[in-house]
Each structure stands twice: as structure tokens, then as C-alpha cells.
VOBA-1610 file (N, C-alpha, C; in pm, whole numbers, padded with zeros to 5 digits, always signed):
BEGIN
Unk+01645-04575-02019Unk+01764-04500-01991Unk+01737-04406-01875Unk+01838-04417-01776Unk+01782-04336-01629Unk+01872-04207-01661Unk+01775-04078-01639Unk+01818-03920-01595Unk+01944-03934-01492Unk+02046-03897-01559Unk+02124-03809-01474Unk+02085-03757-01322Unk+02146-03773-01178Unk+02093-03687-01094Unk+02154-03588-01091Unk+02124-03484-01066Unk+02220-03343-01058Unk+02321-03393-00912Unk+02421-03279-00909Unk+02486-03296-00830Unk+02400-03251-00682Unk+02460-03289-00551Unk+02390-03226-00457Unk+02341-03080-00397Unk+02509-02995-00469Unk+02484-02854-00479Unk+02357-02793-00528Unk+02322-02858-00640Unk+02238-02834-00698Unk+02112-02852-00692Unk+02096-02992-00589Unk+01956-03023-00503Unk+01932-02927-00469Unk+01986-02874-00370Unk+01987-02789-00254Unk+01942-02662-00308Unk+02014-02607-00391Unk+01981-02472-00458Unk+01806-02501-00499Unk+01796-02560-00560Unk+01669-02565-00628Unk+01563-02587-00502Unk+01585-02614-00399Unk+01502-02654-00217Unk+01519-02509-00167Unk+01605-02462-00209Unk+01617-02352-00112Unk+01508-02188-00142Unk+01481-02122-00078Unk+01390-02047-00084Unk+01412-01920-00208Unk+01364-01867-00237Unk+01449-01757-00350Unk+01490-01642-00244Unk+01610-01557-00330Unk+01633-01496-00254Unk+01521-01365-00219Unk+01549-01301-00074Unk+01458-01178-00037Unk+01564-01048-00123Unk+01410-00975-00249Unk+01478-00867-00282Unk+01492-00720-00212Unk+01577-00642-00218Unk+01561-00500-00152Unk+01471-00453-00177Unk+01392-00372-00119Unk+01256-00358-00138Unk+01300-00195-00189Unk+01266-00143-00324Unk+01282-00007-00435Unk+01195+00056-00411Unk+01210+00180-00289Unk+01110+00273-00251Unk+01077+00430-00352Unk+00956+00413-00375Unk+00938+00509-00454Unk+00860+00643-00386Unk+00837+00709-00463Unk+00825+00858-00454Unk+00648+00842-00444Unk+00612+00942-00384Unk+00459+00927-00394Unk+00432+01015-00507Unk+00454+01105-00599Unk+00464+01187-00695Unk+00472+01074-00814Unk+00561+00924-00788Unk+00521+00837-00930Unk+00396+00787-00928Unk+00310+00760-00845Unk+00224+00681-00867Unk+00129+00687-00971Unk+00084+00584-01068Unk+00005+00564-01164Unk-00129+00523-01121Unk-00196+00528-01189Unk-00365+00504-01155Unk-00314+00343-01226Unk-00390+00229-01147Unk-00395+00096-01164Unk-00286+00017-01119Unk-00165+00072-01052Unk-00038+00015-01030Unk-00026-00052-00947Unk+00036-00153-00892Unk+00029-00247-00714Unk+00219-00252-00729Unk+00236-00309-00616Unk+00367-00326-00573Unk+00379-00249-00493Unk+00423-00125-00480Unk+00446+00014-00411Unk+00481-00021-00305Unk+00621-00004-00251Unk+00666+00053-00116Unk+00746+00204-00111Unk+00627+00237+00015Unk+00644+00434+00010Unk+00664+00425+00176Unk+00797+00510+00202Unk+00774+00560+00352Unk+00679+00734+00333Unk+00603+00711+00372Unk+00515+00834+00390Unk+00507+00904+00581Unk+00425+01031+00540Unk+00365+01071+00690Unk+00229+01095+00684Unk+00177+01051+00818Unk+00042+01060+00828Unk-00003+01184+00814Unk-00079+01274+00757Unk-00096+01375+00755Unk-00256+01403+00858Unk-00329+01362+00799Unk-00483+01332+00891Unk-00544+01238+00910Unk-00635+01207+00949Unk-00712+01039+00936Unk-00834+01105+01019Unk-00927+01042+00905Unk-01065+01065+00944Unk-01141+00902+00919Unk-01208+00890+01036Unk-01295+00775+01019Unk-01413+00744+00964Unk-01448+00675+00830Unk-01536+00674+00743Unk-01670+00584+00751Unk-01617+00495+00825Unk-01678+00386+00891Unk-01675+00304+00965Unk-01729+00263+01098Unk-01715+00201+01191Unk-01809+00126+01255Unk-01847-00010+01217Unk-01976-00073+01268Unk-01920-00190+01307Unk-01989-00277+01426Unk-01949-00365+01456Unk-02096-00458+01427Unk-02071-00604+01404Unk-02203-00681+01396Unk-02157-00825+01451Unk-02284-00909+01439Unk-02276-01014+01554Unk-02280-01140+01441Unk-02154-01229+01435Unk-02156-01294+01343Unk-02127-01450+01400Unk-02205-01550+01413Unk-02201-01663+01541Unk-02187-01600+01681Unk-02103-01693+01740Unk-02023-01610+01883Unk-01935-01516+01870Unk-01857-01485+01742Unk-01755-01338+01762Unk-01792-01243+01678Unk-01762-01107+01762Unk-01781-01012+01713Unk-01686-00943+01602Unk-01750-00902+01517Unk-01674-00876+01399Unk-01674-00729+01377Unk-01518-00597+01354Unk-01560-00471+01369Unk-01501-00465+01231Unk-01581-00362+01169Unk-01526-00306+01036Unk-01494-00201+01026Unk-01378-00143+01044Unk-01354+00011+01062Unk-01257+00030+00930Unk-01322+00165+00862Unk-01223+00202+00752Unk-01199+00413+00729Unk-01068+00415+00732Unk-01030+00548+00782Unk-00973+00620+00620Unk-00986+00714+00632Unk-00937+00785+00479Unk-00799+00904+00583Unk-00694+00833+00510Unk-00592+00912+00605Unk-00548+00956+00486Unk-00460+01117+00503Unk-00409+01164+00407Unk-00229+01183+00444Unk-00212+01142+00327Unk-00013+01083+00370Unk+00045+01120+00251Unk+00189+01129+00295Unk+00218+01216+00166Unk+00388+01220+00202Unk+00477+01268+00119Unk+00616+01264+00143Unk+00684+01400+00064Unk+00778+01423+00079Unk+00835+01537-00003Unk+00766+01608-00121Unk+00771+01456-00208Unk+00663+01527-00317Unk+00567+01564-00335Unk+00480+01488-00314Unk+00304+01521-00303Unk+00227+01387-00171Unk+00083+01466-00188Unk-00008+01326-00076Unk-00054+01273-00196Unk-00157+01162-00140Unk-00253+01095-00162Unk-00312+01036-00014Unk-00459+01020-00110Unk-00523+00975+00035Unk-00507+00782+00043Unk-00456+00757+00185Unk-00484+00627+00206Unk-00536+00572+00284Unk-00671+00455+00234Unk-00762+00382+00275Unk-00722+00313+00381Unk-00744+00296+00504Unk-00682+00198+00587Unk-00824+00154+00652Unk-00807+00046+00657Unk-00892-00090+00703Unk-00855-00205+00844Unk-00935-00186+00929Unk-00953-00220+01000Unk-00814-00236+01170Unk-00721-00328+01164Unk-00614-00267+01235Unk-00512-00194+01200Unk-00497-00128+01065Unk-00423-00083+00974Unk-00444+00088+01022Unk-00637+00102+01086Unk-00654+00242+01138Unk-00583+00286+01255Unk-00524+00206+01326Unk-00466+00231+01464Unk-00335+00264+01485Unk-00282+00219+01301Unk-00142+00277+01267Unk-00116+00414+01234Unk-00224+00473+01144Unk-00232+00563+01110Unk-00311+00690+01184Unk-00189+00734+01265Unk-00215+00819+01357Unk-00119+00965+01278Unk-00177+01082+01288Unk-00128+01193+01230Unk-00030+01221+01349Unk+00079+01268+01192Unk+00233+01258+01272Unk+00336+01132+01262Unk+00229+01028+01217Unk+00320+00951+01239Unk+00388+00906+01086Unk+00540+00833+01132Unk+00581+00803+00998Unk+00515+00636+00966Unk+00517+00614+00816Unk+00480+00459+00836Unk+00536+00428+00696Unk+00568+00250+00707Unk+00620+00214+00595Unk+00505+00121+00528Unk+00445+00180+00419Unk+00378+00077+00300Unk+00439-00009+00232Unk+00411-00171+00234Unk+00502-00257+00174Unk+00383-00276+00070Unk+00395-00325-00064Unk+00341-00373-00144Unk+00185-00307-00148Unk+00245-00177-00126Unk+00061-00099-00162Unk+00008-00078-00312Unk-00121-00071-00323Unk-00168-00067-00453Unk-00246+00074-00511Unk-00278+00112-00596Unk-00349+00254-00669Unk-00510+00169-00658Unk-00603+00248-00621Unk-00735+00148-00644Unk-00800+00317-00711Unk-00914+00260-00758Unk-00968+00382-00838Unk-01091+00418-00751Unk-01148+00536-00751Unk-01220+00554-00636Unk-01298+00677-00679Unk-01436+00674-00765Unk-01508+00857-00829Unk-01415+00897-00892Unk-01349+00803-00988Unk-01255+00884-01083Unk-01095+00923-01046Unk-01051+00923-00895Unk-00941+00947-00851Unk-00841+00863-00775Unk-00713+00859-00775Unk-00648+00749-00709Unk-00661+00748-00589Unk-00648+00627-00507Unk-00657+00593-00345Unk-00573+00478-00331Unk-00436+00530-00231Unk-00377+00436-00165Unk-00414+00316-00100Unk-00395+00193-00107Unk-00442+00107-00009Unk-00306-00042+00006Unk-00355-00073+00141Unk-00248-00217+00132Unk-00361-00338+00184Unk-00343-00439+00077Unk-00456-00549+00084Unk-00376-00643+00216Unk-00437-00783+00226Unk-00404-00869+00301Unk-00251-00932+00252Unk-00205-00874+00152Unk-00092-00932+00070Unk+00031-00825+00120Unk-00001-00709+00154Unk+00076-00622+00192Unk+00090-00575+00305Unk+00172-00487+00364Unk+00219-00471+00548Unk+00186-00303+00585Unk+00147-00258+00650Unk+00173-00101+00688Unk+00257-00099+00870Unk+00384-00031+00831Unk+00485-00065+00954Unk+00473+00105+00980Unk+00487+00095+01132Unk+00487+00257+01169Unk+00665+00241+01192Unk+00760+00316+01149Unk+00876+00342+01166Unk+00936+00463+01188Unk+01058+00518+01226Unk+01115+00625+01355Unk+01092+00735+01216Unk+01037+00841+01278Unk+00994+00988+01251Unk+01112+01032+01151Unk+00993+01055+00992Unk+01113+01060+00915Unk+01147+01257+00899Unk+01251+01268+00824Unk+01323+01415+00797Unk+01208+01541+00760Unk+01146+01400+00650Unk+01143+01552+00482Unk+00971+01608+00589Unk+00994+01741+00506Unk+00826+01802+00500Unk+00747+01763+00410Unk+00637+01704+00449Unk+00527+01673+00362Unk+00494+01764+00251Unk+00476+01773+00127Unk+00434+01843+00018Unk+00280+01877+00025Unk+00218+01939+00097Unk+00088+01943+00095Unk-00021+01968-00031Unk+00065+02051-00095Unk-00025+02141-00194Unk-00013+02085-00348Unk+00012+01952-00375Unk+00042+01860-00476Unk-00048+01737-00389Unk-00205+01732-00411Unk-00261+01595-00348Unk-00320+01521-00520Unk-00298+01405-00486Unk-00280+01332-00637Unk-00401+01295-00659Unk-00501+01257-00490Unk-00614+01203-00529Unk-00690+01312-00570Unk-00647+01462-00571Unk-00776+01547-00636Unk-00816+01560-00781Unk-00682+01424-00843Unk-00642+01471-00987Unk-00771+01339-01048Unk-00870+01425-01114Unk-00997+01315-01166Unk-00920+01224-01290Unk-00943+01098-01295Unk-00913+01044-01435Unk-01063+00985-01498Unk-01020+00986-01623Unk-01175+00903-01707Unk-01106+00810-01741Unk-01178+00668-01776Unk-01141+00569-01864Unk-01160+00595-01990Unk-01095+00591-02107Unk-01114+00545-02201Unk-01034+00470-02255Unk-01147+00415-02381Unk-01148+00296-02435Unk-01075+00297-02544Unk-00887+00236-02609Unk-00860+00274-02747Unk-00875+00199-02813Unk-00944+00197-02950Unk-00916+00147-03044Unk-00796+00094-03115Unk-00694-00004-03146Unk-00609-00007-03222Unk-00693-00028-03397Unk-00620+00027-03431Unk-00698+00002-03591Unk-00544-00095-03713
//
């Protein structure tokens, strides 16, 4: 007994790509220790360079540069990790948009970062004043372990 074919409308729908969702910008004041997704328009507040070595790997040269910039929005900062051309965005002063950034844990405290899965866009100079005196990464967490009984 032969399957039914769907109608063609219905090919098509099922070929076609899913739709693109609005991207739900949050507050830098929600962030949770362990969380990913995160899109935050923030401001650069500082950027200091943590590491910068270049080495010789076949014929191309390979640079590893990683910057601890501190960014932050109305509510509070956190510090974010930026890696390699991601440092050249993060220039103090500037505004930038984090698409799909993640919480990474770092001596106990949270640290912004956006992997190869996520975007950092510099975009037009936003309103608010940075919240300086609320920084999230100074806030230590411990793991522990619960029992359910």
C-alpha cells in the first residue's frame, strides 16, 4: 500500500529554512553563572591585553591574542573575554552587540565570552550610562554539590 504524498504546499514548507527568531536582548544584571544564549548590547568600558603571542605553525603564522575588557550597560558590568579578532572590536567607548554569548566560570567568578558559534558586532553609540559600581564578575560563586534524598 503506497503513502499518501503530501500536497506541494507542504513539500515546500518542510524544504524551507525555519524561520529567523527576534533576537530577546537581555540585561547584563540577569546573567546566571553557567548560562549561553545571551544577546546584550553593552559598552566597552576598558580592555586590557592578557595575552599576545604569535608562533610558527607550517608556513602560517598563527597569533593568539586574548583581552579582558570590562562592559557593562545600565545595570551592572561584567568582564568580557575577547579572543583573538574579537580584541580589535573591543575598543573603550565603544558600543557592541553580543549575539549568542555565554557565562564561563573563571576563580570562582562569571566571565563573558562569545565562542565560534556566536558574533560580537560594534554598533552606533548607545544612550544609557554604564553602571559601574555593580561588576558581577567580583561576585565569587562555590560549587556545590546537592543531595536529593
Amino acid at each position: 500500500m503506497a503513502t499518501p504524498t503530501p500536497p506541494p504546499s507542504e513539500q515546500q514548507q518542510s524544504n524551507a529554512k525555519p524561520a529567523l527568531r527576534k533576537p530577546e536582548f537581555k540585561k547584563v544584571d540577569q546573567l546566571k553563572p553557567g548560562t549561553t544564549g545571551h544577546t546584550l548590547v553593552v559598552k566597552v568600558v576598558s580592555s586590557n591585553t592578557v595575552l599576545a603571542k604569535g608562533r610558527s605553525v607550517s608556513q602560517h603564522l598563527r597569533h593568539t591574542r586574548i583581552a579582558e575588557c570590562l562592559v557593562g550597560d545600565e545595570t551592572a558590568t561584567i568582564v568580557f573575554t575577547a579572543r583573538n579578532e574579537q580584541v580589535d572590536l573591543m575598543q573603550p567607548g565603544a558600543t557592541v552587540i553580543l549575539r549568542n554569548a555565554k557565562i564561563d566560570m573563571f576563580k570562582g567568578s562569571m566571565r563573558l565570552a562569545v565562542d565560534k558559534w556566536g558574533r560580537v558586532e560594534v554598533t552606533e553609540p548607545a544612550k544609557f550610562v554604564v553602571k559601574e559600581d555593580n561588576n558581577l564578575s567580583l561576585v565569587e560563586y562555590e560549587l556545590v554539590n546537592v543531595v536529593e534524598e
